[in-house]
Each structure stands twice: as C-alpha cells, then as structure tokens.
N, C-alpha and C positions, 0 to 999 in steps of 0.2 A: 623272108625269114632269116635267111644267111645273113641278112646284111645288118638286123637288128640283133641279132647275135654277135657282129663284129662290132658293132655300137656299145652294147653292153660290156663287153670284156674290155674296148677301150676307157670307160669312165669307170672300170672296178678299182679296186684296192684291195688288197688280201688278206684277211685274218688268220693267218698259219703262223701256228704259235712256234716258240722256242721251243724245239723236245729235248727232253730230258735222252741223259744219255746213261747207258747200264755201266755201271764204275770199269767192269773187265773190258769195255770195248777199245778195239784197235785203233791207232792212231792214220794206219792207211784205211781204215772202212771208211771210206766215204767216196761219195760221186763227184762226177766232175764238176755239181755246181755246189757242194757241200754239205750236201744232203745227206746222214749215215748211209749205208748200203743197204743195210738190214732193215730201213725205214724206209726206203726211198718207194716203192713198189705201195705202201699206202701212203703216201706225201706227196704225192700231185699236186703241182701249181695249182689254184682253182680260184678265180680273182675275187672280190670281194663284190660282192653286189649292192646295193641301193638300197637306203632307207628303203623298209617296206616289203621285203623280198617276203615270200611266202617260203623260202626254200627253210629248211630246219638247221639247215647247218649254219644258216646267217644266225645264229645267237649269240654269239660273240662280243664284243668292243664294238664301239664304231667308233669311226675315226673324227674325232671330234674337240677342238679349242676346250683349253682346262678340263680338270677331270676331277669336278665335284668337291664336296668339301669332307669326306671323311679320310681320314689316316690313310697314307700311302706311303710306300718304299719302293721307288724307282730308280730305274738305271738309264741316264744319258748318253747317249751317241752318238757322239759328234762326225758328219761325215761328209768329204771323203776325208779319213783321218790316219790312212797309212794303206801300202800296199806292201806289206810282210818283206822289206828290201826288194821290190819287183818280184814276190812272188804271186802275186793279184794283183788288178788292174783296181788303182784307185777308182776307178768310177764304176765301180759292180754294182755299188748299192745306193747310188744319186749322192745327191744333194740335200744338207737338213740334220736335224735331229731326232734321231730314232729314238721313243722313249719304250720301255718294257719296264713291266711289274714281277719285281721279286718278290712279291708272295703267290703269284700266282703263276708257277714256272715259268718266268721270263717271258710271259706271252706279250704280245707287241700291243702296246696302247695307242700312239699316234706317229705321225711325224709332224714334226716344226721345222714351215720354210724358214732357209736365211738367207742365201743368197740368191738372186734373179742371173742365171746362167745361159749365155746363147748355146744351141746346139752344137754349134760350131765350133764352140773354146774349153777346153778343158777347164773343169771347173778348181778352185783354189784349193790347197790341201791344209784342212783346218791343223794349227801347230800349237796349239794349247787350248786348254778348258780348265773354271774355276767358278765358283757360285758363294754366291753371299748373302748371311740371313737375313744381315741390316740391310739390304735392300731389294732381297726377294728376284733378284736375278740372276742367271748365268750368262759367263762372259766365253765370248770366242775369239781367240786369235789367228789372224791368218799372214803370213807376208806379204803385207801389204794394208791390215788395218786391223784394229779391233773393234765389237761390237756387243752390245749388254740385250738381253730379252728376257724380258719379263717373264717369270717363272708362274704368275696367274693367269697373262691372257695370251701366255705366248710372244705376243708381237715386241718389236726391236724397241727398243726407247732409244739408243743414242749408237753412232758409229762413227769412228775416227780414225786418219791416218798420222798424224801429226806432221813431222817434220818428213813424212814419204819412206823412214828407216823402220820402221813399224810392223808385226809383232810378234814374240814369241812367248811361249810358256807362261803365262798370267800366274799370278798367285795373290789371295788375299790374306788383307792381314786381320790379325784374331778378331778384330773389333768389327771386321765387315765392311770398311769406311774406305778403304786403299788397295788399290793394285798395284803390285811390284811386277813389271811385263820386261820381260825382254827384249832387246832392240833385234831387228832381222839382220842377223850374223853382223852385227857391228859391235861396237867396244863399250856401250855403256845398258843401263836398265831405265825405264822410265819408272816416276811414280804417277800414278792417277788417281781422280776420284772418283771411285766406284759410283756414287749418284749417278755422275754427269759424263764424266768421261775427262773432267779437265784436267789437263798436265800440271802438275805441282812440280815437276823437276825431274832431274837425273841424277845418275849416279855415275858415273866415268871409271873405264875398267882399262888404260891404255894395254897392260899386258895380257888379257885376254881378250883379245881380236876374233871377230867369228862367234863371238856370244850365242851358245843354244840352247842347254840345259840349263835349268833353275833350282836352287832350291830355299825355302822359309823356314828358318825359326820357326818353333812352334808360338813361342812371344813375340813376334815380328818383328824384331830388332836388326835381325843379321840375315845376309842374304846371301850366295853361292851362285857366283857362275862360272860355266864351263865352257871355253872358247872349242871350236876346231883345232886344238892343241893342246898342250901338257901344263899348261898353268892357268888355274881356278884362282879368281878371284874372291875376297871375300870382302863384302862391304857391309855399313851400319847405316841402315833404313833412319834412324831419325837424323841423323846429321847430312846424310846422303853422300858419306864419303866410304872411297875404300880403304880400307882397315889392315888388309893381312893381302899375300897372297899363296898359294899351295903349289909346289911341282909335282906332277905326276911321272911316271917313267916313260908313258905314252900318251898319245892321244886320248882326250877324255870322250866317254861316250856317257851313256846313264848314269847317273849318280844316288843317292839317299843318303839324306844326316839321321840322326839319331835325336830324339826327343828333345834335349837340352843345346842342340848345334855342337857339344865337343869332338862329333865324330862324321868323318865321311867314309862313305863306302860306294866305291868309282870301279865301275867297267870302265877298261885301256882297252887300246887296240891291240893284236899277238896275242888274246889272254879269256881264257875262258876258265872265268872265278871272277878277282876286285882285289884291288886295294885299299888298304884303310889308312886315314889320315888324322893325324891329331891336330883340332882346329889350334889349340892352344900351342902348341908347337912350331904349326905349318910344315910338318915332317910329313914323311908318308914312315907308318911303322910298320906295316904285315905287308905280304903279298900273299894270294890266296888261290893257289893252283888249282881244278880241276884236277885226278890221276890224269898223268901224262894220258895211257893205253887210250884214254877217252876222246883225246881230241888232236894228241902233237901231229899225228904221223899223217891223221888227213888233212888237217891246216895245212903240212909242209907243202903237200902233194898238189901240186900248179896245176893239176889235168881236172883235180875237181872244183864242182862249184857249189855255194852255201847261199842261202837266202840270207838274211838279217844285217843289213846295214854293212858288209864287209869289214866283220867282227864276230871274232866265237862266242862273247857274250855280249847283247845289246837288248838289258832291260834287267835289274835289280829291284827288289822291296822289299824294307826291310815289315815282319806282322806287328799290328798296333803296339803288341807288348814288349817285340823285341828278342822274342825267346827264338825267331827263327829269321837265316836271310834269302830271299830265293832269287835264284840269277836265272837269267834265261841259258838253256845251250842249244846255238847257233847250227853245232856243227850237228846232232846228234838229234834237234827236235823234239826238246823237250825242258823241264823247268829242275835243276839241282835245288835238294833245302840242304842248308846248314842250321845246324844246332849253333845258336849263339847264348849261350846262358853260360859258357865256361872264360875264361882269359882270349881264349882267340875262336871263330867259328870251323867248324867242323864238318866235315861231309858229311849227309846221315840216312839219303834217299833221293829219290830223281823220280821222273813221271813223263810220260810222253803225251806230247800235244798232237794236237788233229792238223795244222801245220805251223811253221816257225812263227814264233811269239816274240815281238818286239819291246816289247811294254808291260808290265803287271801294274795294275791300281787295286790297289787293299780296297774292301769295300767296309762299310761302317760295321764298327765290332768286329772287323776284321773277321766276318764269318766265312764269308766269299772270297776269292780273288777273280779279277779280268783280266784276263789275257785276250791280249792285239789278235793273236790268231781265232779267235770268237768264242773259246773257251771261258766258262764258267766253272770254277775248281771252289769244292769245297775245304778250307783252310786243315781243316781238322783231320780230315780221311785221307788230302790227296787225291780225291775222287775229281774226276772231271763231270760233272752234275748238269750240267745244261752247254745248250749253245746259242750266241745272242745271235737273233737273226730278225730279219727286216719285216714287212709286211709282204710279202712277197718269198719268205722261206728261205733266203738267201740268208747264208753265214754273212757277220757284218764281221771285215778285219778293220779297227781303229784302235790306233795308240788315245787317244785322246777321248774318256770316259769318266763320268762323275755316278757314284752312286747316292741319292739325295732321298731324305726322310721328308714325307710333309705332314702335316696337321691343318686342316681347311682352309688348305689350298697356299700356305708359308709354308717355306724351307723352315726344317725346324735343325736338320740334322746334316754336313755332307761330308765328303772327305777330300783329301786331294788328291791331283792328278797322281805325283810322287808318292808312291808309299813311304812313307815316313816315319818314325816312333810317336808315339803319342803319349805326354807327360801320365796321366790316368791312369793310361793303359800299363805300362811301365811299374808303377807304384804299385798299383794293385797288383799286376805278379810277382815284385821281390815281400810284398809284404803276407803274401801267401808262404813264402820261404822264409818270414824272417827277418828281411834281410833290406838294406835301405838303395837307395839309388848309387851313392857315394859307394856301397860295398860292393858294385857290380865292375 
C-alpha cells in the first residue's frame, strides 16, 4: 500500500491555485517556501492526481495541451526567469512555462515543456520573452538561442543560435512579422523573422558593448539599447543602422521609452529613482532622486547587503497611459509610483512587496502589474491582489512574463515584456483632460 502511495504522489501534478492576498497583508508574512503564514496551515502541498480521481477536490484544471476555444486572458511564465538578485534559487520552480488564468484568480492552468534539461546541469535562465498575433506564437530567448512555440498546440516550431552570440530581450514589431533580439552582451541587435526564425540582419551598436536591455517603438522604427555601461544606443530598425547615441551618468540597468520613443526613463547604478533622457537631444535632462532618508545612508553603509542586481533601483514601468512611473526600491522592498502627468514626475506613494522585485511588466489595460518577486498588484489600489504561483503552490520569481488575451485559441491581445507607454492609451487620457499629446 506504501509503495502505491509513493507511485501516485510521484506521477501527480498539483492544482493549488494562486491565492489571493487581503490588501493590508504584511510583506514579511510568509513561509519559507512563500506560502502567506496566515494561509499556510490550510495550503498543504497536496499533488495532483490522475485523470479519474474519485477524490472531490480533483475538480479543477487538468493539465492539459491547449486550452479550448473560448475567450481566455492569461499570464506566461517563463521559467527559470530570475532569482530576485540571488535572493532565490533560480531553479525552485523547474523548467517551462507556467500559464495561469486571470479571470479566474491566477489559478494555474498548465505548464509548457521547452527545454530537455539533464539533472545534473543547471538549467538556462530564460532572458527575454515576446509573442506575436501574426503568427500565433511566443518567442523565448536564452544565452545561447532563441526559440518560437506555438501559442495553439504548445509545441516548438523553430529554434536557433545563429552566429553562437545569441539572445536577449526579443521584441516584436507592430506588424507581428519581426523580432528585434539582442545579441548576448555583445555590440549589435539582430533582426529576424518571426515565421521561421531567419536572420535578416544586424544592427551594430560599436559604443555599447555588453548589449542587455531593449527597448521598441511603439511604430517599430527605432530601437534602444543599453550596454553594461553609460551609453545607449539608439538605432533605425528599417535601415538597420544606428542613428543617435545617449550618455547616462552611470551604468544603465532597466529602462522604458515613452509612447512616441521622445523619452527614456533609465535606472543607473548609485540611484534609487531614473533618469530622463530626450531622444531628440541625446541629453539626459532630470535626474530623479528617491528622499535621500529612504535609501543614502543604507546604500553608503558596506556592512549591509541588498538583493536586486546590486542597484537601489533595478526595474521601472512606465502605466499604459503614462499618468504614472513605478520603479522598483531595491533597498527598502518595495515599488515607488510617481505622479507623471505634471512637467517632471513626482513622488506620490510606495508599497511593499512580498520580496525584492526586479521587473514590472504592465499587463493589458494596464489593469494589473507583475512583479519579478510573484506579486500580482492591482494598478488602481496599489493593492498587492494575487500571487503567481506554480502547480505546485510555489511563488514563481520571473523577470520575463507576457500577459496574452485569446479568442479560440489566437493571441488576439498582449503586451510587452517592458512596460512601455502605449500611443491609445496616452491619447485617450489627455483627451479626457482636454488636452493633446503635443500639450503634455
């Protein structure tokens, strides 16, 4: 009987959904595997059992290829996709993609294998993600290739390393037809074609070396990159030359443009806030301080230590409309908003995450945010509403997440990795004020 007991728990799979969390909760209430505290006592691991179970609590999801053809709004998780600056073990929650359903409290719907991993090797840490409606897949980048899967049956269509320098931060352009990826920490960007995977070319960035961050036009014209260093490049996607380039004061780490590409907004290293840069310039014209009290006197202080990429802030977005910017703090654990709707952004609230959050990805309508540390925040409240977690009950920490709309069984809807302004979005808030793009 033991032994058929140990049979079953080895071939289960867990249906423990994402729970919701009560807005006032603590940012330390949780157990050591990220379980709230005040949940944890009815949240037992409990593995998923087999087609067929008699048990009543098997009602749930199964884990199952595609997921029917009516309206869906899900969230991708790509994984392993970060470990909060070493503060979790990239490998807590395998290998694959985690999908959960946002209308139905983030409960877990499947995972999708991608890579085939020996025990023995640490598995790759995915370093971008980006989905496309013209051809119904998402793409994943890792150092060392990228690779496209089918968004209806799941499985890989194509996977490439090119030239061996190969990949980071994918991005497509509006039409659906192009990836602009970035090379792994080398000097230039490729372009590709989203079908097939074929190389159409480069772009050459000589003064930013160490190529990480990306970011796209919302017209796919122009494109941004941030080396391991203080000068961003900016190049022109149809010509595939570069165009401009940006000094920063420091180190660039996260970035986000602005709807129209005139503006950047860059986490440096030393600096918990951004700086803003005018593309048309190539100046940087604000520097954007956190209060000192909030963050100098720990950062000075050599005895302590901080999770998030060794940076007070490492992870900016600006909301679809633009009316607010929120930057991670590193030091403190937790996500500053700025009021951006006057001449310069403005301190105006802060919130504390459940642990340090490397990444926000705005989710479509910007109703949600995700945050890296597996927070689920709702835009509006500042509430911290859900936690993304695995089948298995486990908090999933990933920088690298897509929230995607579908309609039987097509991407109808998604967003990007970067929170970024969105032209729509944008319009329709100044024209609630009055007021036009040009007057902001």
């Amino acid at each position: 009987m033991a032994f058929r007991k140990q049979l079953i728990s080895a071939a289960a799979v867990c249906t423990l959904a994402v729970s919701a969390i009560a807005p006032e909760a603590s940012a330390q209430q949780t157990t050591a595997d990220g379980i709230r505290a005040e949940n944890a006592v009815n949240r037992p691991e409990r593995p998923y059992r087999p087609a067929g179970s008699s048990d009543p609590r098997d009602a749930g999801p199964h884990i199952a290829r595609g997921f029917g053809k009516r309206d869906r709004r899900l969230v991708y998780v790509t994984l392993p996709g970060g470990s909060a600056g070493g503060q979790f073990s990239s490998e807590q929650n395998g290998v694959g993609i985690v999908v959960l359903d946002v209308d139905r409290n983030f409960e877990f719907v499947k995972r999708i294998p991608t890579w085939n991993v020996a025990a023995s090797i640490s598995p790759e840490e995915v370093s971008g993600v980006a989905a496309s409606g013209a051809t119904n897949m998402i793409y994943l980048a890792t150092r060392g290739r990228l690779a496209a899967f089918d968004l209806a049956t799941d499985q890989k269509v194509w996977e490439q390393t090119y030239d061996g320098t190969c990949c980071e931060r994918p991005e497509v352009t509006p039409d659906g037809k192009t990836l602009v990826v970035g090379s792994d920490l080398k000097d230039f960007w490729y372009l590709i074609n989203a079908q097939d995977g074929a190389l159409k070319g480069k772009i050459q960035a000589p003064k930013s070396n160490f190529a990480h961050n990306m970011g796209l036009s919302a017209d796919g014209k122009t494109v941004f990159m941030a080396p391991n260093g203080v000068t961003m490049t900016v190049g022109d996607v149809p010509s595939m030359k570069a165009i401009k380039t940006i000094t920063f004061s420091d180190h660039i780490r996260p970035f986000v443009i602005n709807h129209d590409a005139t503006r950047v907004y860059a986490n440096v290293n030393n600096l918990l806030g951004f700086e803003i840069a005018d593309v048309k310039t190539g100046e940087v014209i604000k520097r954007i301080e956190a209060p000192a009290e909030l963050w100098k006197a720990k950062w000075a202080d050599v005895t302590q230590h901080f999770y998030g990429h060794a940076c007070p802030s490492h992870g900016i977005a600006l909301t679809p409309d633009e009316s607010e910017i929120w930057v991670v703090d590193n030091i403190n654990y937790g996500v500053l908003v700025y009021d951006n709707t006057g001449e310069w952004p403005v301190l105006k609230s802060s919130f504390p995450t459940t642990a340090s959050a490397d990444w926000i990805t705005m989710g479509i309508g910007g109703q949600y945010a995700y945050l890296s540390s597996g927070d689920v925040v709702d835009v509006k409240s500042k509430k911290i509403v859900a936690q993304m977690r695995d089948e298995y009950g486990k908090q999933m920490h990933s920088e690298k997440l897509l929230e995607i709309s579908f309609s039987n069984g097509k991407l109808v809807r998604t967003v990007s990795q970067f929170a970024e302004g969105i032209p729509s979005a944008v319009r329709a808030r100044l024209a609630r004020h009055g007021l036009t793009a040009q007057a902001k």
